[in-house]
C-alpha positions, 0 to 999 in steps of 0.5 A, spaced: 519 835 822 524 839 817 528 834 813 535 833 815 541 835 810 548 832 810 553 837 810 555 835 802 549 838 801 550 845 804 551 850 802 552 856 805 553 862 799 553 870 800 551 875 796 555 881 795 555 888 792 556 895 791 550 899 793 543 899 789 547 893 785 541 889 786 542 884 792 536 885 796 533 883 789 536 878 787 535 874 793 528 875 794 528 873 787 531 866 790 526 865 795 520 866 791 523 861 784 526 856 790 518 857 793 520 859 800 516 864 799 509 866 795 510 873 794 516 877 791 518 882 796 521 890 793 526 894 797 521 901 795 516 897 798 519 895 804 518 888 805 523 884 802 525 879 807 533 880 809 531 887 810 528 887 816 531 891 820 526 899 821 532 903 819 533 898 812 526 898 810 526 906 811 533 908 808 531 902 802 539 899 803 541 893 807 545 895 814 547 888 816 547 881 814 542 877 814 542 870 814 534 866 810 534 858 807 532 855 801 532 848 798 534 847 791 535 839 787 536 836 795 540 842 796 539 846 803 542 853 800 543 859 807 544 865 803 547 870 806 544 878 804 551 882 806 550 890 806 553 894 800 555 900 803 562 901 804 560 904 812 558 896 813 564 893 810 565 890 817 559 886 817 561 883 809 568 880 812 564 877 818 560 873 813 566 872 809 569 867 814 564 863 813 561 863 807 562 856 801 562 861 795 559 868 794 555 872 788 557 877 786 552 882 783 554 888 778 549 894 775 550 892 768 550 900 767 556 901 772 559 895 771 564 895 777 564 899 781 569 901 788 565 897 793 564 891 788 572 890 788 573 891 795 568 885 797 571 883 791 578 882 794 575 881 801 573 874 798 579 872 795 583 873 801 578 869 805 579 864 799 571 864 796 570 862 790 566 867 786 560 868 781 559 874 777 552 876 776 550 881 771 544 884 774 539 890 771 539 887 763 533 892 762 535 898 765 537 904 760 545 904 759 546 897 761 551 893 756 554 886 758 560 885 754 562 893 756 561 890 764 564 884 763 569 888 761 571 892 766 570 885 770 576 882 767 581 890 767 578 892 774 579 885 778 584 879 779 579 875 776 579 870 771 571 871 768 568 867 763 560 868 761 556 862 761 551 866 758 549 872 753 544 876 753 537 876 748 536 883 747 538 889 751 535 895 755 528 896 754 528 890 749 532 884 755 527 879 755 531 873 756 538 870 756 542 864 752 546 858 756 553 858 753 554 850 754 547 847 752 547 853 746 539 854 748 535 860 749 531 861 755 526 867 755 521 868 761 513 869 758 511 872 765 512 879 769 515 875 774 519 870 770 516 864 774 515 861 767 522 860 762 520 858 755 526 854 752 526 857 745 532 858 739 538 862 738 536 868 735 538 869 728 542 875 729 545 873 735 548 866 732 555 869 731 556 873 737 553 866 741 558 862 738 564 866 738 563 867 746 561 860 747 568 859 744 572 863 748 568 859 754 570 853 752 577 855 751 577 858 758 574 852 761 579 847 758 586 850 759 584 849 766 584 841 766 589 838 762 585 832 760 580 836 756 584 840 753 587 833 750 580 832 748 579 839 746 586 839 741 584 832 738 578 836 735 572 832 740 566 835 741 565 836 749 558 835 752 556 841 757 556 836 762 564 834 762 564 843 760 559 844 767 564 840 771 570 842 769 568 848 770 565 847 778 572 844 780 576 851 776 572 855 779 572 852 786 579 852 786 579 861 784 582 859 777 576 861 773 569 866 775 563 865 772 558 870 768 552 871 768 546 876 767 
């Protein structure tokens, strides 16, 4: 019999996007690292999983939502794959009613683009608490900082990168965790394999600063690590990562990563 989960440990999350962001990716991507499945599907090929209608498989886009389950550290996750064209916005609010939190997926070239911040302020009036996910570090023209930015000026956000690139374009080969102040680089074609390695020599400064801004943002949304913060204390990436959890469960900050 499948294990049963108790309701704190569900969690129902949509992934939404513009069109070609890379939702039918990410998500065929979740399946494969969470072992739900043992082979990643590809959108050109037409067999990913959520696309399992005829006309997605042909057309290569996503018509209707399409609900799959994973499990995750004793988590049952639902992921919601929602369609990213603005024909089907429909089929994105009906998702949105039921959703715990939502990824949103930008193309790191484009940055945010009209469909992005439409599903965008869909989810703030339904009150879902958002993740931004800065996807195609690897393709010709992509620029994080550039599409963070366009996130903080084009969108009622409050985002804060809790990862930085290592490298960028052809030359992206992995990404540097802000709070623990590692780098993780993936040895394999599929990325099954992260390797744990230092920060870059060249990216040291950039690495600080950013994880300093991260910190400042996290803090002035509770006030007792702020205190900490002021007296000169030194914060554990655990107090960060919960403080964290709560201001972005409660809309006040938004998450970055690529």
């Amino acid at each position: 019999m499948a294990k049963r989960y108790s309701l704190n440990r569900i969690r129902n999350i949509g992934i939404i996007a513009h069109i070609d962001a890379g939702k039918t990716t990410t998500t065929e991507r979740i399946l494969f690292y969470t072992g739900r499945t043992h082979r990643m599907g590809s959108v050109d090929e037409g067999t990913t999983v959520t696309d399992w209608m005829a006309q997605e498989r042909e057309r290569g886009i996503t018509i209707t939502a399409a609900a799959v389950t994973c499990f995750w550290k004793d988590h049952q996750i639902n992921i919601v794959d929602t369609p990213g064209h603005i024909d089907f916005t429909a089929e994105v609010q009906r998702s949105l009613r039921v959703l715990d939190g939502g990824v949103v997926v930008f193309d790191a070239m484009a940055g945010v683009e009209p469909q992005s911040e439409t599903v965008w302020r869909q989810a703030q009036k339904f009150g879902v608490p958002l993740v931004a996910f800065i996807n195609k570090m690897d393709r010709m023209g992509a620029d994080f900082s550039r599409a963070l930015g366009t996130i903080r000026e084009k969108l009622v956000s409050n985002p804060v990168a809790i990862q930085w690139p290592i490298g960028r374009e052809e030359t992206f080969r992995g990404v540097i965790d802000l709070l623990e102040m590692r780098g993780i680089v993936w040895s394999d074609e599929l990325g099954a394999q992260p390797e744990t390695v230092e920060i870059p020599a060249d990216l040291e400064e950039t690495v600080r600063e950013a994880r300093e801004k991260a910190i400042e943002k996290i803090v002035e949304t509770d006030d007792e690590l702020m205190m900490r913060y002021l007296e000169g204390e030194e914060l554990s990436p655990d107090q960060l990562r919960g403080a964290l959890r709560q201001a972005t469960l409660a809309g006040k900050l938004q998450p970055v990563l690529c």
